[in-house]
N, C-alpha and C positions, 0 to 999 in steps of 0.2 A: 441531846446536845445541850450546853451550856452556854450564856450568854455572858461574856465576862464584862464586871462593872468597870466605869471608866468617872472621872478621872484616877481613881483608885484601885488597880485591879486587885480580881484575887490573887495571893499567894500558896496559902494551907488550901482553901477550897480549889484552885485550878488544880492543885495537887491532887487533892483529893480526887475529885471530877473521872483526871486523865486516868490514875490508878486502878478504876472502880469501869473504866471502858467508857468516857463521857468525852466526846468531845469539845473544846470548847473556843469559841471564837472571842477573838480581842480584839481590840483598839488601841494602839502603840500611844501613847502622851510624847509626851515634851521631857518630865520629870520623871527619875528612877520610878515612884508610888505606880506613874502611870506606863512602865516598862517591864515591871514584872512579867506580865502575862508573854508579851512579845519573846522576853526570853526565852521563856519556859518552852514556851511553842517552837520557836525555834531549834531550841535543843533536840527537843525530841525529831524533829523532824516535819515538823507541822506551818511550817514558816508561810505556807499559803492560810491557813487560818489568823493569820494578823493582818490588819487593815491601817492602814495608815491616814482616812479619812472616816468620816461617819457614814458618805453614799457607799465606801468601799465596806465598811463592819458591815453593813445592812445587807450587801452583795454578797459577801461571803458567807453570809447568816442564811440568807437565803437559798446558795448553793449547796449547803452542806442538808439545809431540813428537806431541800426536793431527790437529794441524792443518798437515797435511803439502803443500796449495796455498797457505799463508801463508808457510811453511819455504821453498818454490821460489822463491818471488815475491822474497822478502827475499836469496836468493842472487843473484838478479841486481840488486836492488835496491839494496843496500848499501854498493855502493862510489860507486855518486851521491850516496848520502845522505850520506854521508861527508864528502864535496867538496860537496856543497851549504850542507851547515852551517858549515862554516869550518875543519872539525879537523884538513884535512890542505893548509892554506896558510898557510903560515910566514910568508911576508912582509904578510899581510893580520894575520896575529897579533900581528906584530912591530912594524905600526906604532901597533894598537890599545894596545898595551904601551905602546909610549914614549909615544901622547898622553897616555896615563893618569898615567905619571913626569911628565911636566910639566906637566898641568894640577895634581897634585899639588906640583910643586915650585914655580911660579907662587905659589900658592895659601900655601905656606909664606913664600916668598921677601916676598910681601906682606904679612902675618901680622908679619914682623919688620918691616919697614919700617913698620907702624903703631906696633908697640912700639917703635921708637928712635924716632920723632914723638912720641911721649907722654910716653918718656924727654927727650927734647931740652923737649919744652916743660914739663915740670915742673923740672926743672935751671934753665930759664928763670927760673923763679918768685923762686930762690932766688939773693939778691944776695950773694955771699962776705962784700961791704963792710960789711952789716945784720947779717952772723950774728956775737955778739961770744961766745958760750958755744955748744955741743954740744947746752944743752936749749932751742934756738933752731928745732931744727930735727926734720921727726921724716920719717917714710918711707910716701906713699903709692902704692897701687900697684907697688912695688918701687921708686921713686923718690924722692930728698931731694926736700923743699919745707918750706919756713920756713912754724913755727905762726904762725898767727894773735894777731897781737898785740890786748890786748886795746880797740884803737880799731880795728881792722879788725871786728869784732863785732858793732859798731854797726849 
């Protein structure tokens, strides 16, 4: 079994470790550096090997080195679980990644196209030929549009 570093976990070595049939116990941080390992473990399925204290890393460190038919089981165990969670298929990652870029960029790209619809029809509003001074006109929404004159008020 492995004992993962803290505030720093491993990332390439936890990998390695679970790969290779190692189990390995964490300690969750506060910051992403000290989050990795939790993931990791998590993903696979090992979400009891993360500790969320020091007394609890030292309890679970403890439980896994006295429980030596769990330690076997998980060496042959761990490299499906691996491959079964998704952590070692890069093209199953990689397309999850780009849907996520483009439902995000999508999602942007429309976002503007309603603010120059809004822009465009508030410009609308505002006739050049009607505005004869500067305090003819004021700005809503980031937009010129001609005040209200006071028979529009009506």
């Amino acid at each position: 079994m492995a004992l993962d570093t803290w505030p720093y976990n491993g990332t390439t070595t936890t990998f390695e470790a679970l790969w290779m049939g190692v189990p390995v116990v964490t300690f969750a941080g506060e910051r992403h550096a000290g989050r990795v390992g939790a993931s990791i473990l998590t993903r696979v399925g090992l979400g009891d090997l993360v500790a969320d204290s020091p007394g609890a890393y030292v309890e679970a460190a403890l439980a896994l080195a006295h429980d030596r038919g769990r330690r076997a089981g998980l060496r042959s165990a761990l490299r499906p679980m691996m491959t079964g969670a998704g952590l070692t298929d890069g093209r199953a990652f990689t397309e999850r990644l780009e849907a996520a870029m483009l439902a995000l960029w999508q999602e942007r790209t429309e976002r503007i196209a309603v603010d120059q619809n809004q822009h465009a029809a508030a410009v609308e509003r505002v006739n050049p030929l009607e505005i004869h001074n500067i305090d003819q006109i004021h700005v809503v929404g980031g937009s010129p549009v001609a005040k209200p004159s006071d028979h529009d008020r009506v």
